[in-house]
C-alpha positions in Angstrom: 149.5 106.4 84.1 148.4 109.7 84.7 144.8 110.3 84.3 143.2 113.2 82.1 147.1 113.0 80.1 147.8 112.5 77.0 150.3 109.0 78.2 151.0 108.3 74.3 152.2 112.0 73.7 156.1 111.8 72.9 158.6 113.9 75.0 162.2 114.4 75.2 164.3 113.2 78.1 168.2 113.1 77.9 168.2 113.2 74.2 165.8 110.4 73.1 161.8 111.0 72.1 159.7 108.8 74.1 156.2 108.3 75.1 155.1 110.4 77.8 153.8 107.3 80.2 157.2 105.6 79.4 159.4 108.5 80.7 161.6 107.9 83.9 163.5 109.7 85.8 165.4 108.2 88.9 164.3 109.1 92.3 167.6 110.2 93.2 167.6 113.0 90.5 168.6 115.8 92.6 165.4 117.3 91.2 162.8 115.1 92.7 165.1 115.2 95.9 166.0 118.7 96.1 164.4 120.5 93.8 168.0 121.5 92.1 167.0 122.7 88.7 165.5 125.0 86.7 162.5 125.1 84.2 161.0 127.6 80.8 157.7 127.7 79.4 157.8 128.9 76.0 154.4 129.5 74.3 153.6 129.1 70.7 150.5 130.5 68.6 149.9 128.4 65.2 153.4 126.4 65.6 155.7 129.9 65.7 157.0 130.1 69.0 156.3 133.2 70.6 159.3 135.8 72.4 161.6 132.1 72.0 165.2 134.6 72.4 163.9 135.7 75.4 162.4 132.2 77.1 165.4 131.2 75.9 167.9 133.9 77.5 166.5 133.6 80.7 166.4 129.8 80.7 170.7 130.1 80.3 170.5 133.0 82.9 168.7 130.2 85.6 171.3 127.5 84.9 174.4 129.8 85.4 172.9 131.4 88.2 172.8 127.8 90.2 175.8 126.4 88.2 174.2 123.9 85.7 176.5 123.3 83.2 175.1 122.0 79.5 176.7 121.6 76.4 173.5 123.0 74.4 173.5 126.0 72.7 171.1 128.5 71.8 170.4 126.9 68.5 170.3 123.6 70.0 167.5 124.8 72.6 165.8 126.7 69.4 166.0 123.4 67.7 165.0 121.5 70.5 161.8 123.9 70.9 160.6 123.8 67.2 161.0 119.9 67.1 158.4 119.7 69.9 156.1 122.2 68.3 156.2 120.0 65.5 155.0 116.9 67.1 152.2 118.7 69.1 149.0 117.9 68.6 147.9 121.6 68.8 148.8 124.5 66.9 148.2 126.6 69.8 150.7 125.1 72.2 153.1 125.1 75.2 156.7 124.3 75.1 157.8 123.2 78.9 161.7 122.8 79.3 163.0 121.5 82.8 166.7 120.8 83.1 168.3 119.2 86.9 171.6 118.8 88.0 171.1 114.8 87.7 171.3 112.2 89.2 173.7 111.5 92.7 174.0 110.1 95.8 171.5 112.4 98.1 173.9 115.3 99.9 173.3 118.9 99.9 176.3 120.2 98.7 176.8 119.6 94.5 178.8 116.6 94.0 182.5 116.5 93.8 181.9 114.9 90.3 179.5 116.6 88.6 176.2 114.2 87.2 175.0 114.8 83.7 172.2 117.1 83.9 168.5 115.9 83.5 166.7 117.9 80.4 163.2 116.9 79.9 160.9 118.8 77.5 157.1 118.5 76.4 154.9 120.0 74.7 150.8 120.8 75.7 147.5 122.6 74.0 147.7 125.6 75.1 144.2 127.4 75.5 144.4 131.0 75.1 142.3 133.3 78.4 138.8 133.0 77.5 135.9 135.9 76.6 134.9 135.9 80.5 138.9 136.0 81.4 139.2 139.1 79.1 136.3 141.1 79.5 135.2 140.3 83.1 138.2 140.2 84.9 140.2 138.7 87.6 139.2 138.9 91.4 142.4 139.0 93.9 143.2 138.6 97.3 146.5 140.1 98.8 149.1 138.3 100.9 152.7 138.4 102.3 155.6 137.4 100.3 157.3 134.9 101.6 159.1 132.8 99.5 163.1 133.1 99.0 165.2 135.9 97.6 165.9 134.9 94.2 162.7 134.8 92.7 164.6 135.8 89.8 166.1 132.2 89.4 163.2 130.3 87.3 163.8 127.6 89.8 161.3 124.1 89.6 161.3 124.6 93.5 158.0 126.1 93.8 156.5 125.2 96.9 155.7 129.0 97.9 154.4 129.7 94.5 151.7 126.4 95.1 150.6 127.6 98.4 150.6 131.0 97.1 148.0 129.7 94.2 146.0 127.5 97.1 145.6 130.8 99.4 144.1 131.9 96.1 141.6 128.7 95.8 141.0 128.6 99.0 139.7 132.1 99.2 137.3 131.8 96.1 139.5 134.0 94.1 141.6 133.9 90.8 145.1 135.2 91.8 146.5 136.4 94.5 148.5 139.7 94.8 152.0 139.5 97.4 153.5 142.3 99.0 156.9 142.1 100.6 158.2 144.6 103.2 155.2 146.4 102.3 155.9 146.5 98.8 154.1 144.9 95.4 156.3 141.9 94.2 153.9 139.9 92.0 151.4 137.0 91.7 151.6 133.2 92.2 152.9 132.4 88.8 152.4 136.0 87.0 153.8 139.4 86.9 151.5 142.7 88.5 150.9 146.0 86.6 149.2 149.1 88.2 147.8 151.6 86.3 147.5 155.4 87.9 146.9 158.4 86.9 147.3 157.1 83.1 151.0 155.6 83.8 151.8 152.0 83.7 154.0 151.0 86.5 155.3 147.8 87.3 158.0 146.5 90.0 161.8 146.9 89.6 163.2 144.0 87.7 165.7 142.9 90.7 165.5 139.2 92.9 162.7 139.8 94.6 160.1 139.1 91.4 160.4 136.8 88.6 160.8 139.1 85.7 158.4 138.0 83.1 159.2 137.7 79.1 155.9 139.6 79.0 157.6 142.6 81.0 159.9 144.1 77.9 157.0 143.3 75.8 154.9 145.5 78.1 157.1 148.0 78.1 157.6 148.7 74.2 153.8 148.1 73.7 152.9 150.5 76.3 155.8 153.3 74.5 153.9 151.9 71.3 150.5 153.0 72.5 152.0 156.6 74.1 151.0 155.6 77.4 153.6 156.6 80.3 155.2 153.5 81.7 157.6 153.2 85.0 159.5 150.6 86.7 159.9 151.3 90.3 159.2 150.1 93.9 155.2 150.4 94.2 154.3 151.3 98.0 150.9 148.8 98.8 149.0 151.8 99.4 149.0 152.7 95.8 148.4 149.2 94.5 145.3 149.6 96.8 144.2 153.0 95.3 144.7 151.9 91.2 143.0 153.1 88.5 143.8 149.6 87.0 145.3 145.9 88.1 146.3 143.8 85.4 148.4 140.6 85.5 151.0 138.9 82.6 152.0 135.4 82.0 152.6 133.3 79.2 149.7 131.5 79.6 147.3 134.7 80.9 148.9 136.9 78.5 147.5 140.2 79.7 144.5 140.1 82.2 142.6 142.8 83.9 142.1 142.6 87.6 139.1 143.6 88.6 138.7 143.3 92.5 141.3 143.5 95.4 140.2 142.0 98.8 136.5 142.1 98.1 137.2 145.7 97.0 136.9 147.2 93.2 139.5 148.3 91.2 138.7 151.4 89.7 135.3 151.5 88.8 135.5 147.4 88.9 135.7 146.7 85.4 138.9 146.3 82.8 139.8 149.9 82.0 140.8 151.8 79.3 144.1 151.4 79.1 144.0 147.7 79.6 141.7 147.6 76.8 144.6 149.5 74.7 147.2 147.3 75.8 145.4 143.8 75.2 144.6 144.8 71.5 148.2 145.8 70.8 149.0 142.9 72.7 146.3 140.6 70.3 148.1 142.6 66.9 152.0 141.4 68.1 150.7 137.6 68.2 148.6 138.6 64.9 151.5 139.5 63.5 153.9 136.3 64.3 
Protein backbone atom coordinates (compact mmCIF):
# COMPACT_ATOMS: atom_id res chain seq x y z
CA UNK A 1 0.00 0.00 0.00
CA UNK A 2 0.90 3.42 -0.75
CA UNK A 3 0.94 5.67 2.09
CA UNK A 4 -0.91 9.23 2.13
CA UNK A 5 -3.27 7.31 -1.03
CA UNK A 6 -6.45 6.86 -1.19
CA UNK A 7 -5.82 2.52 -1.69
CA UNK A 8 -9.75 2.02 -1.68
CA UNK A 9 -10.24 4.60 -4.55
CA UNK A 10 -11.44 2.64 -7.79
CA UNK A 11 -9.50 3.05 -11.09
CA UNK A 12 -9.67 1.71 -14.44
CA UNK A 13 -7.08 -0.71 -15.87
CA UNK A 14 -7.70 -2.71 -19.12
CA UNK A 15 -11.40 -2.18 -19.00
CA UNK A 16 -12.38 -3.32 -15.44
CA UNK A 17 -12.91 -0.74 -12.25
CA UNK A 18 -10.84 -1.83 -9.41
CA UNK A 19 -9.50 -0.67 -6.24
CA UNK A 20 -6.59 1.44 -6.50
CA UNK A 21 -4.25 -0.89 -3.95
CA UNK A 22 -5.52 -3.92 -6.05
CA UNK A 23 -4.26 -2.62 -9.45
CA UNK A 24 -1.34 -4.57 -11.26
CA UNK A 25 0.38 -4.17 -13.89
CA UNK A 26 3.19 -6.72 -14.95
CA UNK A 27 6.79 -5.83 -14.69
CA UNK A 28 7.40 -6.52 -18.14
CA UNK A 29 4.83 -3.78 -19.33
CA UNK A 30 7.02 -2.12 -21.77
CA UNK A 31 6.03 0.85 -19.65
CA UNK A 32 7.69 0.13 -16.41
CA UNK A 33 10.65 -1.25 -18.59
CA UNK A 34 10.96 1.31 -21.18
CA UNK A 35 8.93 3.89 -20.57
CA UNK A 36 7.00 3.14 -23.98
CA UNK A 37 3.74 5.06 -23.58
CA UNK A 38 2.09 8.04 -23.28
CA UNK A 39 -0.14 9.83 -20.60
CA UNK A 40 -3.17 13.13 -20.32
CA UNK A 41 -4.20 14.92 -17.46
CA UNK A 42 -7.47 16.25 -17.92
CA UNK A 43 -8.74 18.66 -15.14
CA UNK A 44 -12.33 19.08 -14.09
CA UNK A 45 -14.00 22.03 -11.92
CA UNK A 46 -17.43 20.86 -10.16
CA UNK A 47 -17.54 17.44 -12.26
CA UNK A 48 -17.48 19.29 -16.02
CA UNK A 49 -14.23 18.50 -17.41
CA UNK A 50 -12.39 21.36 -18.43
CA UNK A 51 -10.79 21.90 -22.47
CA UNK A 52 -11.69 17.61 -22.52
CA UNK A 53 -11.50 17.98 -26.93
CA UNK A 54 -8.26 19.22 -26.57
CA UNK A 55 -6.71 16.73 -23.64
CA UNK A 56 -8.25 14.56 -25.63
CA UNK A 57 -6.76 15.48 -29.21
CA UNK A 58 -3.44 15.55 -28.06
CA UNK A 59 -3.72 12.33 -26.14
CA UNK A 60 -4.52 10.59 -29.93
CA UNK A 61 -1.68 12.86 -31.34
CA UNK A 62 1.00 11.01 -28.61
CA UNK A 63 -0.14 7.49 -29.47
CA UNK A 64 0.18 7.90 -33.28
CA UNK A 65 3.16 9.73 -32.96
CA UNK A 66 4.92 6.45 -31.24
CA UNK A 67 2.56 3.96 -32.97
CA UNK A 68 0.06 2.86 -30.20
CA UNK A 69 -2.67 1.47 -31.74
CA UNK A 70 -6.32 1.45 -29.65
CA UNK A 71 -9.54 0.62 -30.64
CA UNK A 72 -11.14 3.62 -28.47
CA UNK A 73 -12.64 6.44 -29.89
CA UNK A 74 -13.10 9.88 -29.02
CA UNK A 75 -16.40 9.17 -27.35
CA UNK A 76 -15.08 6.25 -25.76
CA UNK A 77 -12.16 8.30 -24.10
CA UNK A 78 -15.02 11.18 -23.35
CA UNK A 79 -16.91 8.40 -21.76
CA UNK A 80 -14.17 6.94 -20.13
CA UNK A 81 -13.26 10.49 -18.60
CA UNK A 82 -16.80 11.49 -17.28
CA UNK A 83 -17.23 7.88 -15.72
CA UNK A 84 -14.23 8.69 -13.46
CA UNK A 85 -15.35 12.13 -12.67
CA UNK A 86 -18.37 10.48 -11.52
CA UNK A 87 -16.83 8.25 -9.02
CA UNK A 88 -14.40 10.96 -7.63
CA UNK A 89 -14.57 11.91 -4.38
CA UNK A 90 -14.10 15.58 -5.27
CA UNK A 91 -15.84 17.93 -7.40
CA UNK A 92 -12.78 19.68 -8.10
CA UNK A 93 -10.74 16.88 -9.71
CA UNK A 94 -8.07 15.41 -11.96
CA UNK A 95 -8.53 12.92 -14.65
CA UNK A 96 -4.97 11.07 -15.22
CA UNK A 97 -4.99 8.73 -18.49
CA UNK A 98 -1.73 6.62 -19.13
CA UNK A 99 -1.88 4.19 -22.06
CA UNK A 100 1.63 1.59 -22.87
CA UNK A 101 2.35 -0.47 -25.61
CA UNK A 102 1.80 -3.65 -23.17
CA UNK A 103 3.15 -6.15 -22.10
CA UNK A 104 6.29 -8.36 -23.98
CA UNK A 105 9.31 -10.08 -23.79
CA UNK A 106 11.98 -7.02 -22.89
CA UNK A 107 13.64 -5.92 -26.47
CA UNK A 108 13.96 -2.49 -27.77
CA UNK A 109 12.56 -2.69 -30.97
CA UNK A 110 8.28 -3.01 -30.81
CA UNK A 111 7.42 -6.58 -31.02
CA UNK A 112 6.85 -8.43 -34.15
CA UNK A 113 3.25 -9.17 -32.66
CA UNK A 114 1.98 -6.40 -31.33
CA UNK A 115 0.75 -6.66 -27.24
CA UNK A 116 -2.53 -5.18 -26.26
CA UNK A 117 -1.88 -1.85 -24.94
CA UNK A 118 -1.97 -1.00 -21.16
CA UNK A 119 -4.78 1.89 -20.41
CA UNK A 120 -4.97 2.86 -16.86
CA UNK A 121 -6.97 5.87 -15.66
CA UNK A 122 -7.67 7.58 -12.18
CA UNK A 123 -9.07 10.15 -10.96
CA UNK A 124 -7.57 12.74 -7.87
CA UNK A 125 -8.83 16.12 -5.80
CA UNK A 126 -7.51 18.52 -7.47
CA UNK A 127 -6.63 21.72 -5.38
CA UNK A 128 -6.85 24.81 -7.31
CA UNK A 129 -3.23 27.47 -6.88
CA UNK A 130 -3.81 29.05 -3.60
CA UNK A 131 -4.18 33.01 -2.49
CA UNK A 132 -0.17 33.11 -1.86
CA UNK A 133 0.34 31.15 -5.41
CA UNK A 134 -1.88 33.87 -7.13
CA UNK A 135 -0.98 36.97 -5.62
CA UNK A 136 2.63 36.47 -4.43
CA UNK A 137 4.10 34.70 -7.17
CA UNK A 138 6.42 32.11 -8.30
CA UNK A 139 10.32 32.39 -7.77
CA UNK A 140 12.52 30.70 -10.71
CA UNK A 141 15.81 29.53 -11.44
CA UNK A 142 17.05 29.09 -15.10
CA UNK A 143 18.68 25.99 -16.59
CA UNK A 144 19.76 24.24 -19.83
CA UNK A 145 17.34 22.13 -21.67
CA UNK A 146 18.33 18.98 -21.97
CA UNK A 147 15.89 16.55 -22.38
CA UNK A 148 15.03 14.82 -25.99
CA UNK A 149 13.61 16.40 -29.11
CA UNK A 150 10.13 15.57 -28.97
CA UNK A 151 8.97 17.20 -26.11
CA UNK A 152 5.88 17.42 -28.06
CA UNK A 153 5.10 13.65 -27.52
CA UNK A 154 3.24 13.68 -23.98
CA UNK A 155 5.47 10.73 -23.27
CA UNK A 156 5.30 8.96 -19.39
CA UNK A 157 9.27 8.96 -19.91
CA UNK A 158 10.00 11.89 -17.82
CA UNK A 159 13.16 11.54 -16.19
CA UNK A 160 14.46 15.04 -17.48
CA UNK A 161 11.26 16.73 -16.48
CA UNK A 162 11.96 15.04 -12.57
CA UNK A 163 15.43 16.24 -12.41
CA UNK A 164 14.37 19.44 -14.00
CA UNK A 165 11.68 19.81 -10.92
CA UNK A 166 14.59 18.59 -8.33
CA UNK A 167 17.15 21.42 -9.73
CA UNK A 168 14.10 23.51 -8.79
CA UNK A 169 13.85 21.97 -5.05
CA UNK A 170 17.11 21.84 -4.66
CA UNK A 171 17.63 25.48 -5.23
CA UNK A 172 14.83 26.76 -2.83
CA UNK A 173 12.69 27.72 -5.73
CA UNK A 174 9.24 27.00 -7.28
CA UNK A 175 9.95 26.24 -11.01
CA UNK A 176 12.51 26.35 -12.99
CA UNK A 177 12.85 28.20 -16.35
CA UNK A 178 15.03 26.00 -19.44
CA UNK A 179 16.59 27.56 -22.24
CA UNK A 180 17.88 25.51 -25.22
CA UNK A 181 20.45 26.79 -27.72
CA UNK A 182 19.97 29.89 -25.91
CA UNK A 183 16.43 30.00 -26.42
CA UNK A 184 13.15 29.88 -23.81
CA UNK A 185 11.50 26.31 -24.23
CA UNK A 186 9.45 25.98 -21.02
CA UNK A 187 9.30 24.77 -17.41
CA UNK A 188 9.45 21.27 -15.68
CA UNK A 189 5.95 20.39 -16.19
CA UNK A 190 4.43 23.95 -17.43
CA UNK A 191 4.45 26.20 -20.36
CA UNK A 192 6.47 29.95 -20.06
CA UNK A 193 4.82 33.34 -21.14
CA UNK A 194 6.75 36.69 -21.33
CA UNK A 195 5.24 39.74 -21.25
CA UNK A 196 7.04 43.01 -22.93
CA UNK A 197 6.27 45.96 -23.83
CA UNK A 198 2.41 45.12 -23.30
CA UNK A 199 2.63 41.88 -25.78
CA UNK A 200 2.21 38.41 -24.70
CA UNK A 201 4.69 36.12 -26.26
CA UNK A 202 5.15 32.64 -25.84
CA UNK A 203 7.53 29.89 -27.68
CA UNK A 204 6.70 28.46 -31.23
CA UNK A 205 4.53 25.41 -30.85
CA UNK A 206 7.14 22.92 -32.60
CA UNK A 207 9.09 19.60 -30.75
CA UNK A 208 11.11 21.38 -28.71
CA UNK A 209 8.24 22.36 -25.94
CA UNK A 210 5.20 20.50 -24.84
CA UNK A 211 2.46 22.63 -26.20
CA UNK A 212 0.07 23.06 -23.44
CA UNK A 213 -3.97 22.87 -23.71
CA UNK A 214 -3.61 26.14 -21.76
CA UNK A 215 -1.63 27.67 -24.91
CA UNK A 216 -4.90 28.18 -27.47
CA UNK A 217 -6.71 29.12 -24.44
CA UNK A 218 -4.12 31.81 -23.83
CA UNK A 219 -4.14 32.96 -26.96
CA UNK A 220 -8.04 33.70 -27.55
CA UNK A 221 -8.12 35.06 -23.87
CA UNK A 222 -5.33 37.34 -24.46
CA UNK A 223 -7.21 38.51 -28.21
CA UNK A 224 -10.30 38.56 -25.75
CA UNK A 225 -8.72 41.10 -23.39
CA UNK A 226 -7.07 43.32 -26.61
CA UNK A 227 -3.76 42.54 -25.44
CA UNK A 228 -1.08 41.85 -28.37
CA UNK A 229 0.00 38.18 -28.28
CA UNK A 230 2.96 36.47 -30.36
CA UNK A 231 4.35 33.10 -30.84
CA UNK A 232 7.90 33.07 -31.75
CA UNK A 233 11.43 32.08 -30.78
CA UNK A 234 12.18 34.22 -27.53
CA UNK A 235 16.16 35.05 -27.40
CA UNK A 236 17.07 34.46 -23.21
CA UNK A 237 18.06 37.93 -23.07
CA UNK A 238 14.58 39.03 -23.35
CA UNK A 239 13.09 36.54 -20.99
CA UNK A 240 15.74 38.07 -18.67
CA UNK A 241 14.55 41.76 -19.31
CA UNK A 242 10.44 40.98 -18.95
CA UNK A 243 7.95 43.17 -17.93
CA UNK A 244 6.23 39.91 -16.76
CA UNK A 245 6.85 35.88 -16.30
CA UNK A 246 4.02 33.79 -15.92
CA UNK A 247 3.65 30.03 -16.21
CA UNK A 248 0.44 27.61 -17.44
CA UNK A 249 -0.56 24.10 -16.54
CA UNK A 250 -3.55 22.25 -15.84
CA UNK A 251 -2.92 22.17 -12.44
CA UNK A 252 -1.15 25.88 -12.06
CA UNK A 253 -3.56 27.30 -14.42
CA UNK A 254 -2.07 30.77 -14.84
CA UNK A 255 0.73 31.80 -12.39
CA UNK A 256 2.78 34.97 -12.15
CA UNK A 257 6.54 34.63 -11.92
CA UNK A 258 7.89 36.87 -9.83
CA UNK A 259 11.80 36.37 -9.52
CA UNK A 260 14.43 34.92 -12.13
CA UNK A 261 17.81 33.83 -10.66
CA UNK A 262 17.50 35.80 -7.42
CA UNK A 263 16.60 38.66 -9.70
CA UNK A 264 12.94 40.54 -10.00
CA UNK A 265 10.77 40.39 -12.71
CA UNK A 266 9.47 43.66 -13.40
CA UNK A 267 8.98 45.53 -10.45
CA UNK A 268 8.77 41.87 -8.68
CA UNK A 269 5.22 41.53 -8.23
CA UNK A 270 2.33 39.88 -10.68
CA UNK A 271 1.71 42.65 -13.20
CA UNK A 272 -1.02 44.08 -14.83
CA UNK A 273 -1.54 42.14 -17.47
CA UNK A 274 -1.32 38.90 -15.56
CA UNK A 275 -3.87 40.28 -13.39
CA UNK A 276 -6.13 40.76 -16.70
CA UNK A 277 -5.47 37.42 -17.86
CA UNK A 278 -6.05 35.36 -14.55
CA UNK A 279 -9.57 37.00 -14.19
CA UNK A 280 -10.55 36.21 -17.71
CA UNK A 281 -9.00 33.06 -17.06
CA UNK A 282 -11.23 32.64 -13.52
CA UNK A 283 -14.63 33.84 -15.77
CA UNK A 284 -13.92 30.80 -18.68
CA UNK A 285 -13.96 28.09 -15.68
CA UNK A 286 -16.92 30.37 -14.09
CA UNK A 287 -18.60 29.85 -17.02
CA UNK A 288 -18.24 25.91 -17.53
Amino acid sequence: MIPDVDNDSLVYLNGEYVRLGDAKVSVLDRGFIFGDGIYEVVPAYARKPFRMDGHLARLERSLKAIGIKLDMSSADWEKLVRDMLARASSDDAMVYIQVTRGVAKRDHAFPASAPKPTVFCMVSPFKRPGAAAREQGYTTVSMPDERWLHCEIKSVSLLGNVLAKQHAVEAGVDEVIQFRDGFLSEGSSCNIWVVRNGTVLGPVRDNLILEGIRYSLMEELARAEGIPFESRRIPRQEVEQADELMLTSATKEVLPIVSLDGKPVGTGKPGPVYARLRAAYDKVIAAL
